[in-house]
C-alpha positions as CSV (number, residue, x, y, z in Angstrom):
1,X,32.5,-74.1,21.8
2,X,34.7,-75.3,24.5
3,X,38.9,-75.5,24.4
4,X,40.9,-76.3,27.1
5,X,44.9,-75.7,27.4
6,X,47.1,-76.0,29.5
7,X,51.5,-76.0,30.0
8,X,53.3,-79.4,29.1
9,X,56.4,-80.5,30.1
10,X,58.0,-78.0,28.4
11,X,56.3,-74.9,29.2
12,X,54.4,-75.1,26.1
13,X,50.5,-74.2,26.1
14,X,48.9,-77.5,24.5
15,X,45.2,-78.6,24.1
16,X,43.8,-80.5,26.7
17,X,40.5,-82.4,27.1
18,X,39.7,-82.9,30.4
19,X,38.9,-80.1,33.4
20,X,41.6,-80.1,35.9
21,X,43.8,-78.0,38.2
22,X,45.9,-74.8,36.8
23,X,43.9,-75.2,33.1
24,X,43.0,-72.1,31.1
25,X,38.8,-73.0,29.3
26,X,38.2,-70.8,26.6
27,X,34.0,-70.7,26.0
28,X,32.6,-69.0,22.7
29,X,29.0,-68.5,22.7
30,X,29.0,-71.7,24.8
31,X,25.5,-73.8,24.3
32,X,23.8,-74.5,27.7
33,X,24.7,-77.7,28.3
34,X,28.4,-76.9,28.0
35,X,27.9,-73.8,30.2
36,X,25.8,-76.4,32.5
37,X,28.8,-78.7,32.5
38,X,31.6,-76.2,32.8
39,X,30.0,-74.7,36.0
40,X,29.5,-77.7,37.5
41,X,33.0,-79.4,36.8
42,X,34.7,-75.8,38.4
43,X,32.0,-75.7,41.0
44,X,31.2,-72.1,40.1
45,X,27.4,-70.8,39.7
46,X,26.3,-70.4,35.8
47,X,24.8,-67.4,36.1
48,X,28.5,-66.1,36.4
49,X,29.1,-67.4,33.2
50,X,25.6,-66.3,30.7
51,X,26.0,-62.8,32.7
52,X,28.5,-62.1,30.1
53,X,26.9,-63.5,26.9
54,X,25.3,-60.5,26.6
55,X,26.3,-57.9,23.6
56,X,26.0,-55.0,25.7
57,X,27.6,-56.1,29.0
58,X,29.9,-53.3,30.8
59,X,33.5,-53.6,32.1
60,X,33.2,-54.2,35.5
61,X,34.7,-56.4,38.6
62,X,32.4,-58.6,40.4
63,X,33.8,-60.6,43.5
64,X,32.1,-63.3,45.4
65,X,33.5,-66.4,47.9
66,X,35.7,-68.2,45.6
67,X,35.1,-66.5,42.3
68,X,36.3,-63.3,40.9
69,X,34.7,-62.2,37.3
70,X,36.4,-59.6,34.9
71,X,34.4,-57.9,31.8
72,X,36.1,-56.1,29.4
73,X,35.3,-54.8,25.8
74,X,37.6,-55.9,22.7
75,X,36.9,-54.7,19.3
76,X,35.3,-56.6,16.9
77,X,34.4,-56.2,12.8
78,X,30.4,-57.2,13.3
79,X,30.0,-56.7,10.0
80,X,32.8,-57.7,7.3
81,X,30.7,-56.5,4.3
82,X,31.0,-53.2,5.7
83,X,34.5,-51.3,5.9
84,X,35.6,-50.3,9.5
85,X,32.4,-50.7,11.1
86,X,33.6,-51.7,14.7
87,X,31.9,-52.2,17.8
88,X,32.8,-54.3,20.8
89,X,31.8,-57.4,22.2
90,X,32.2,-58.3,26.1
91,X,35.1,-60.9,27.2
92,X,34.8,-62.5,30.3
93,X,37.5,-63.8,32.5
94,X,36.7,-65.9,35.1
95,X,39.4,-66.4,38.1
96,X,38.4,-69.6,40.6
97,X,40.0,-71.6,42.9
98,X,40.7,-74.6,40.0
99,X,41.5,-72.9,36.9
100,X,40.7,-69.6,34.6
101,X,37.8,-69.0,32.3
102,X,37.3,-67.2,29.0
103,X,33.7,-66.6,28.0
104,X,33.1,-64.1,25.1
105,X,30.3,-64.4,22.5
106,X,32.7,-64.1,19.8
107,X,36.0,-65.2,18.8
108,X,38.0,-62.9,19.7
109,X,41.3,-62.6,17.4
110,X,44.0,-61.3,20.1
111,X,43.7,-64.4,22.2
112,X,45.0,-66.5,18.9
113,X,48.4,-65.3,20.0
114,X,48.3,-66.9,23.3
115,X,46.8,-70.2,21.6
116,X,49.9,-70.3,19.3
117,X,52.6,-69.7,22.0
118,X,53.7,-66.0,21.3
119,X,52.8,-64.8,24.4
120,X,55.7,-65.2,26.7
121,X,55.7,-66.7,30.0
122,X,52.3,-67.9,29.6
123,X,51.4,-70.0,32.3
124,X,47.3,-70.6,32.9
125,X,48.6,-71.4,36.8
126,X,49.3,-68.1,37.0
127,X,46.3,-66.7,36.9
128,X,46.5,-63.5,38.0
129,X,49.7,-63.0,35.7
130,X,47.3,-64.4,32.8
131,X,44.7,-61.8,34.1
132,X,47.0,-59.0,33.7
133,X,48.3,-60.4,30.2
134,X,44.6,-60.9,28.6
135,X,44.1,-57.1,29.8
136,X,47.4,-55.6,28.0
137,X,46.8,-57.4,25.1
138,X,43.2,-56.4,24.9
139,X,44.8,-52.9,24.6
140,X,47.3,-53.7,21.9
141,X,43.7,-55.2,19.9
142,X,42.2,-51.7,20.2
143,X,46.1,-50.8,18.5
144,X,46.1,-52.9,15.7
145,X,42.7,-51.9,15.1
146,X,44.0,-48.3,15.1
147,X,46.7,-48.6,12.8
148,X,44.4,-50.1,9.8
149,X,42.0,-47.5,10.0
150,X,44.4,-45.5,9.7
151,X,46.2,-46.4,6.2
152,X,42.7,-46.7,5.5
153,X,41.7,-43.0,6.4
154,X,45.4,-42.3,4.1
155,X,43.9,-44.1,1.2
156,X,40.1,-42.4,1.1
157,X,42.4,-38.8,1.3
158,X,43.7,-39.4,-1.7
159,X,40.5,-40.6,-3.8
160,X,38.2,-38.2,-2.3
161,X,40.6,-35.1,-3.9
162,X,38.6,-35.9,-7.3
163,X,35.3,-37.4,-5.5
164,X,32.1,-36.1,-6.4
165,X,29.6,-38.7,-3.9
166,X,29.2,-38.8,-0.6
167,X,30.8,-42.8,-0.7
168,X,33.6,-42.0,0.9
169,X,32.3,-39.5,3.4
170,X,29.9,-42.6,4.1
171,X,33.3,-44.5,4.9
172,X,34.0,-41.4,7.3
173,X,31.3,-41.5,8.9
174,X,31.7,-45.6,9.7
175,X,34.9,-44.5,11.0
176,X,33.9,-42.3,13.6
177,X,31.0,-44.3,14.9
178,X,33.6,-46.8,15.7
179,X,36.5,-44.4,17.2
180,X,33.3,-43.4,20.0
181,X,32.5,-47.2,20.6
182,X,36.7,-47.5,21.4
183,X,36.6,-44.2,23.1
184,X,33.8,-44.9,25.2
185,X,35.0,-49.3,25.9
186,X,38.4,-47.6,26.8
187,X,37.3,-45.6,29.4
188,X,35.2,-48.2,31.2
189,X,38.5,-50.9,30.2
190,X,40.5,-48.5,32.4
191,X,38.3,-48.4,35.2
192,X,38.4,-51.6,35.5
193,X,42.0,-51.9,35.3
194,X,42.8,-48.7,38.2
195,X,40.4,-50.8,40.4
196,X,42.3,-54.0,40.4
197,X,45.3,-51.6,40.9
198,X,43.6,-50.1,43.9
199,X,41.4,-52.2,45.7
200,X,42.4,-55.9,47.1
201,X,40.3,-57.7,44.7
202,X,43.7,-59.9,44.0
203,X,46.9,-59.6,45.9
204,X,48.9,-58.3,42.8
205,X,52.6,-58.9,43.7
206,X,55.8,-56.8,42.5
207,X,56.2,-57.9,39.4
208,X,52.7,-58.2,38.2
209,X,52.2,-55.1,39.9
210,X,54.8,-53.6,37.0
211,X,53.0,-55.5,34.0
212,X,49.5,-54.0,35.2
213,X,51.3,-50.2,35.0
214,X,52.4,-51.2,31.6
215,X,48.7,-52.2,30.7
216,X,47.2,-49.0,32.5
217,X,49.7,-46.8,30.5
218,X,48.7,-48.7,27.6
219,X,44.9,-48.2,27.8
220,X,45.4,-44.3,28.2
221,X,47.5,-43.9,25.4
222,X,45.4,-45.8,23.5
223,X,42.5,-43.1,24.9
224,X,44.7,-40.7,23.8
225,X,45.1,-41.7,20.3
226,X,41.4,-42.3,19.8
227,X,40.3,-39.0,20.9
228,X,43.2,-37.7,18.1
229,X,42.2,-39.7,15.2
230,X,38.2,-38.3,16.3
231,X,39.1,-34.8,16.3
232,X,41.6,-35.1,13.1
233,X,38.5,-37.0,11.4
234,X,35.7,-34.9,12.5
235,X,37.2,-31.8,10.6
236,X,38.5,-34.0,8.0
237,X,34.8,-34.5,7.4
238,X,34.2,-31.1,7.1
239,X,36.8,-30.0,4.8
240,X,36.2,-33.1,2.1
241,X,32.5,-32.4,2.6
242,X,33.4,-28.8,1.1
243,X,36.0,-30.3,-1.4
244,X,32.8,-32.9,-2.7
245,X,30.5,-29.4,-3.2
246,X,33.2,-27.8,-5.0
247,X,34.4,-30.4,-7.0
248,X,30.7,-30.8,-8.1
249,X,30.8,-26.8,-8.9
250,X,33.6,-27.6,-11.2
251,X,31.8,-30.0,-13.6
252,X,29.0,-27.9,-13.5
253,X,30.4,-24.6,-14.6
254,X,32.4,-27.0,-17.3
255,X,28.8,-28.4,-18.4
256,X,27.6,-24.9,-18.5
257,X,30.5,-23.6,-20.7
258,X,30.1,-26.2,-23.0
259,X,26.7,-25.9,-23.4
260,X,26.8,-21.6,-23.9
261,X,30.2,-22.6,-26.5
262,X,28.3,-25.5,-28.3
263,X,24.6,-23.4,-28.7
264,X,26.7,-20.6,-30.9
265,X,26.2,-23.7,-33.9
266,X,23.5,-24.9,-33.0
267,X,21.4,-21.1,-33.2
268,X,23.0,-20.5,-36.5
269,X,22.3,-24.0,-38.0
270,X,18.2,-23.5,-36.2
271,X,18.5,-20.2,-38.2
272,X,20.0,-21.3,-41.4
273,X,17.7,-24.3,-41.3
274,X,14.3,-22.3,-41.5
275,X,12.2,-22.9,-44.9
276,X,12.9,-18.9,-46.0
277,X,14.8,-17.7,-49.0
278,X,18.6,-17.0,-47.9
279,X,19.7,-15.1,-51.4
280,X,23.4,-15.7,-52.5
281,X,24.3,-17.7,-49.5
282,X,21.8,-20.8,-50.6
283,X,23.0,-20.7,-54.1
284,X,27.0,-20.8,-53.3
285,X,28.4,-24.4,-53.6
286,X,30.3,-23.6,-50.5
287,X,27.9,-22.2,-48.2
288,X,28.0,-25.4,-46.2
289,X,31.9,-25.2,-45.9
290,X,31.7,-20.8,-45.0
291,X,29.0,-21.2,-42.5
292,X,31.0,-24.0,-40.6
293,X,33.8,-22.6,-40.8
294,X,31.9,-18.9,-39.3
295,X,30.1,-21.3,-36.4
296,X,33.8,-22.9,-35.3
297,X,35.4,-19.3,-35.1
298,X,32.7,-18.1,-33.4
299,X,32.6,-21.1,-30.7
300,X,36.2,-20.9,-30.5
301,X,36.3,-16.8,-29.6
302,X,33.4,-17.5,-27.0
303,X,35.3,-20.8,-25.5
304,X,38.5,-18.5,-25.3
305,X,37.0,-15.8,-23.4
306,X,35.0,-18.3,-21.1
307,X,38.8,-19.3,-20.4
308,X,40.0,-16.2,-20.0
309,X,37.4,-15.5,-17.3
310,X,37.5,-18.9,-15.9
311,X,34.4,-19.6,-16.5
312,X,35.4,-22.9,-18.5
């Protein structure tokens, strides 16, 4: 899929159709021919552009004559049948001398902001400015992502008080496989961005100079609060993995109890219920109502001393 934008008349980001100067192409999981024609409309090489349609592709900074290629890692849901199962997909952003390129093999849902205008000061002639704005918002995806694991880490607390599977601990589990895919994208992210910082790749003026700081900050908090939420979850595991087992213990010793409370009856009725003579108590009309009566007393004594021991 191919999209092209670019500022109006009113410093408005609108679609466009055609390839020119100071346009912003957006490529998802491009076919070949459109990669073919992209490439040779920009008069770039392809290979610069399937180099990144690759699922595992690292961060990294590659710099040739008039090109300069950016990868970086965004989270994405691979599966949505599966709760919080991250991983992260490669975006590409390709700076040349006639426009900038976005190559990714997915859709990635961050860039829908800049699409609909609520990115301010957007301006694809800008490129580097653009660069630096794809980058910080890249961070502010990892977030979002964040923040809805996390009311969803508050809402498995509460259910897995009285759990007695290992669903939730499942759910866990999904959780922190994706907090060491962010952890791990993060880190290479920020090596990418302390290199444009750094080295002359692109002559980064003041005040994109200040919006890259606010993006490197960004990424290391977000480091920060990834390597929390994996330490607060990994003994979170633990400790519901030991309130699961107990929780289990408790229905068990309440099966038992019944089960030593409920036999009381059951051995005198076995008993009772033998083909032998039983004297007086057979031929009394209300033997049936006095040997009840004897087996609930009984049950009862037994199920309040069980109780009293907490053993039920």
């Amino acid at each position: 899929m191919i999209k092209m934008y670019k500022i109006d008349e009113n410093n408005q980001l609108i679609e466009d159709n055609k390839i020119e100067e100071d346009i912003w192409i957006n490529l998802v999981n491009p076919t070949l021919d459109e990669i073919e024609k992209i490439a040779h409309e920009v008069n770039i090489s392809k290979n610069i552009i399937t180099q990144v349609l690759v699922e595992k592709e690292l961060p990294r900074i590659k710099k040739s004559d008039n090109v300069t290629l950016f990868v970086i890692n965004i989270p994405f849901m691979k599966d949505k049948n599966i709760k919080n199962k991250y991983v992260t997909y490669p975006l590409g952003i390709i700076i040349c001398d006639l426009c900038i390129i976005t190559v990714s093999l997915v859709e990635h849902e961050f860039l829908k902001a800049f699409f609909a205008g609520k990115v301010e000061n957007l301006n694809p002639a800008k490129k580097l400015r653009l660069l630096i704005q794809i980058l910080l918002k890249s961070t502010e995806a990892y977030l979002y992502t964040l923040d809805a694991i996390e009311l969803d880490i508050e809402k498995m607390e509460k259910s897995t008080y009285k759990s007695t599977n290992n669903r939730q601990l499942v759910n866990f589990l999904n959780i922190q496989k994706t907090l060491v895919y962010f952890i791990t994208s993060l880190h290479a992210n920020n090596g990418v961005l302390e290199k444009l910082q750094k080295e002359n790749i692109l002559i980064v003026d003041k005040d994109n100079k200040s919006l890259l700081e606010d993006a490197i900050i960004e990424n290391k908090q977000c480091i920060e609060t990834c390597t929390v939420y994996r330490e607060i979850l990994s003994s979170t595991i633990d400790t519901y993995g030991t309130i699961i087992s107990n929780n289990l213990n408790v229905i068990m010793k309440f099966l038992a109890g019944i089960t030593i409370v409920f036999s009381v009856p059951t051995m005198i009725a076995s008993f009772l219920g033998m083909n032998v003579p039983l004297g007086e108590i057979g031929e009394n009309g209300m033997s049936f109502f006095f040997i009840c009566l004897i087996s609930f007393i009984i049950s009862f004594i037994i199920a309040c001393w069980l109780k009293k021991k907490n053993m039920l």
